[in-house]
Backbone as CSV, one residue per row, in Angstrom:
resi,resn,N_x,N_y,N_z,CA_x,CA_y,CA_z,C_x,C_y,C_z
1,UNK,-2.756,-7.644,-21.719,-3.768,-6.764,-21.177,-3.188,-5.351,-21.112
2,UNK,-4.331,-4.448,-21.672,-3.315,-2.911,-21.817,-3.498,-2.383,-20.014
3,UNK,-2.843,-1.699,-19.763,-2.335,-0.458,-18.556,-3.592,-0.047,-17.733
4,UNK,-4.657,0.142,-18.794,-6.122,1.055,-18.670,-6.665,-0.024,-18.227
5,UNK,-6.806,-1.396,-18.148,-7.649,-2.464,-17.494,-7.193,-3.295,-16.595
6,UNK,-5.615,-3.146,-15.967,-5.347,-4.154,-14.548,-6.134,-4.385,-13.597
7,UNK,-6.465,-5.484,-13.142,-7.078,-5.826,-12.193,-6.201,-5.974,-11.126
8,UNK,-7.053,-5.523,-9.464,-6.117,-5.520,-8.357,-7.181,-4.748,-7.755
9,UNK,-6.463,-5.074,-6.224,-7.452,-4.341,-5.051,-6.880,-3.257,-4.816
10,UNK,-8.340,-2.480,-4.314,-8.408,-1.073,-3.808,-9.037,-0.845,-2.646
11,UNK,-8.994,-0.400,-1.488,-9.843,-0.803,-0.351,-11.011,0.480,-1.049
12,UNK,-12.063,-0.081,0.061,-13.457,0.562,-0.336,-13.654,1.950,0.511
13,UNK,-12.452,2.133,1.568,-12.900,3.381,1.755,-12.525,4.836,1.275
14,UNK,-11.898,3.947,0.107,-11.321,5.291,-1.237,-12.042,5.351,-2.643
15,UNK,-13.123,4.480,-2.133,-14.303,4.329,-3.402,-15.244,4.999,-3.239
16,UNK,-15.295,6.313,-3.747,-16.957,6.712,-3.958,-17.780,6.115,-4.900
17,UNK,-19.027,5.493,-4.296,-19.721,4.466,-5.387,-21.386,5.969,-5.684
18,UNK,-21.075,5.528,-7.511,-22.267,6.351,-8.312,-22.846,5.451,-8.955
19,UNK,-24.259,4.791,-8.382,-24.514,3.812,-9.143,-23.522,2.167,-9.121
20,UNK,-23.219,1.814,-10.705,-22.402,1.011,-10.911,-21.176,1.016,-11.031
21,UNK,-21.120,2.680,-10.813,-19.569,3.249,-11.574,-18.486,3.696,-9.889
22,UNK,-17.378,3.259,-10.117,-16.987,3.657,-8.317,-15.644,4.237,-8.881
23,UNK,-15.081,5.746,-8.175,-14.684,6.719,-8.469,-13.837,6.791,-7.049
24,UNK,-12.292,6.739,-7.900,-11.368,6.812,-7.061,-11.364,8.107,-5.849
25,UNK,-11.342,8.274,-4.757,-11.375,9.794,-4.143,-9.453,9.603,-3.635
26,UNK,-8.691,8.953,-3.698,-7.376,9.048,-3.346,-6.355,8.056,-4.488
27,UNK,-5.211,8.594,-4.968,-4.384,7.636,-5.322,-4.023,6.747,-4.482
28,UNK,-3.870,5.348,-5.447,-3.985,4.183,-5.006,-2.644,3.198,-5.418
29,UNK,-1.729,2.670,-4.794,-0.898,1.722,-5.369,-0.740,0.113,-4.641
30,UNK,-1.172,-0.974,-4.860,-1.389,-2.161,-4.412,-0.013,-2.752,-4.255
31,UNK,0.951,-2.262,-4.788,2.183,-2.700,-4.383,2.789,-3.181,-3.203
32,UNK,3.220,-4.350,-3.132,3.288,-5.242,-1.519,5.015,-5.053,-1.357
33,UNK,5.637,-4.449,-0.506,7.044,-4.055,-0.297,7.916,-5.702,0.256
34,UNK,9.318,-5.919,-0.508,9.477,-7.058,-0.113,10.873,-6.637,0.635
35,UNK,10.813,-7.164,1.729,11.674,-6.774,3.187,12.146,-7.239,3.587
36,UNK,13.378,-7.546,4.448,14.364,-8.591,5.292,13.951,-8.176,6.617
37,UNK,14.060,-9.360,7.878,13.947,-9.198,8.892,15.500,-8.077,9.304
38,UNK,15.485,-7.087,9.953,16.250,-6.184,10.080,15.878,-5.277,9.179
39,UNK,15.732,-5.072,8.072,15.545,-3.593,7.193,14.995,-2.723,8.128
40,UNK,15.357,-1.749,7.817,15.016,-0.116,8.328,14.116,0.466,7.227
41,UNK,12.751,0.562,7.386,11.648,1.857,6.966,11.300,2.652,7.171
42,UNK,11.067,3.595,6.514,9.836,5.085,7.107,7.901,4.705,6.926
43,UNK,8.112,4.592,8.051,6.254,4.671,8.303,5.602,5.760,7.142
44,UNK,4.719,5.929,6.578,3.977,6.987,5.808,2.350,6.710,6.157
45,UNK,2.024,5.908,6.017,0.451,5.851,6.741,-0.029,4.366,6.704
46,UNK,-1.037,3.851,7.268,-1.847,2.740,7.772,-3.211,2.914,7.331
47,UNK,-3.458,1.489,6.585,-4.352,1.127,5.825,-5.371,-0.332,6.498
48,UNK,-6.137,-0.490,6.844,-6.690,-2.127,6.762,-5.799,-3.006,7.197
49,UNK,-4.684,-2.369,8.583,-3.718,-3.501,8.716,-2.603,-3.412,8.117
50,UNK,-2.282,-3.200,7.254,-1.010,-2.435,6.498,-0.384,-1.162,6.286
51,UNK,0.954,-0.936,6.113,1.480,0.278,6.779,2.290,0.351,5.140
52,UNK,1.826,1.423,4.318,2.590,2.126,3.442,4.441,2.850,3.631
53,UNK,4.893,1.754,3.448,6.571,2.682,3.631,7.531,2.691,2.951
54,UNK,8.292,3.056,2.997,9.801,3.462,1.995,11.149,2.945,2.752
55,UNK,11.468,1.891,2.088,12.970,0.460,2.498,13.838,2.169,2.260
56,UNK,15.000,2.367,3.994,15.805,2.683,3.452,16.659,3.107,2.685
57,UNK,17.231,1.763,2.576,18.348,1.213,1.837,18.294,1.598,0.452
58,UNK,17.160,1.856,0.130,16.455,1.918,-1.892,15.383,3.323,-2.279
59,UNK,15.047,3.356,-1.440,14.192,4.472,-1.291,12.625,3.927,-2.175
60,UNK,12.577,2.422,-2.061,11.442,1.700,-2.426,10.058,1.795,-1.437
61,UNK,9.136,1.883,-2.508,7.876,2.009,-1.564,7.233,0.734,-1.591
62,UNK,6.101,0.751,-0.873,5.056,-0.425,-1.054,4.177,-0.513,0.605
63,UNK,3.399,-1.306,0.486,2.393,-1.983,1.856,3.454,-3.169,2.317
64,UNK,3.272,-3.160,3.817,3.967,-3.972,4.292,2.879,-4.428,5.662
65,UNK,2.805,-6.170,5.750,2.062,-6.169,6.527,1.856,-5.506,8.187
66,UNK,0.937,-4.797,8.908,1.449,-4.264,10.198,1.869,-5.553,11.071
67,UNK,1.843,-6.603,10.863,2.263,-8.071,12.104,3.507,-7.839,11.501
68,UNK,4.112,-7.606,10.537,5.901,-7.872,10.442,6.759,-6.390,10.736
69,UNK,5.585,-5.912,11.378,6.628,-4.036,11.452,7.156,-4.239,12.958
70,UNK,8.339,-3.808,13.389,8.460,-3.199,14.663,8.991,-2.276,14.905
71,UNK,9.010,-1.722,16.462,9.619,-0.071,16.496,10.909,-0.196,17.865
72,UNK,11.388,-1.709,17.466,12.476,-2.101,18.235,13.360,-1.725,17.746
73,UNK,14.839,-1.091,17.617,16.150,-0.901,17.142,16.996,-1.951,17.586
């Protein structure tokens, strides 16, 4: 499957819908961040329950669920 047709979710409140045709209004990356209990992240924003952040250790991004975040040290 080429680049131009992946399928994957986008939440709907970054969809402007025209008709049949629905038009991104924000970049979008579905990428799910994979984490150890202990890793250290930077928060960047909150989505539908999920919190967009960057591992430390790698400077890796992705969604991470908000039930596995804490702001314990």
């Amino acid at each position: 499957m080429d680049e131009q047709h992946l399928e994957g979710w986008v939440p709907e409140q970054i969809i402007e819908k025209d008709g049949e045709i629905g038009i991104l209004t924000a970049a979008y990356s579905a990428k799910e961040l994979n984490v150890d209990a202990g890793d250290r992240v930077v928060f960047m924003h909150e989505l539908n329950g999920w919190s967009w952040c960057e591992l430390e250790s790698t400077g890796e991004c992705g969604w991470i669920p908000n039930e596995y975040l804490s702001t314990e040290r």
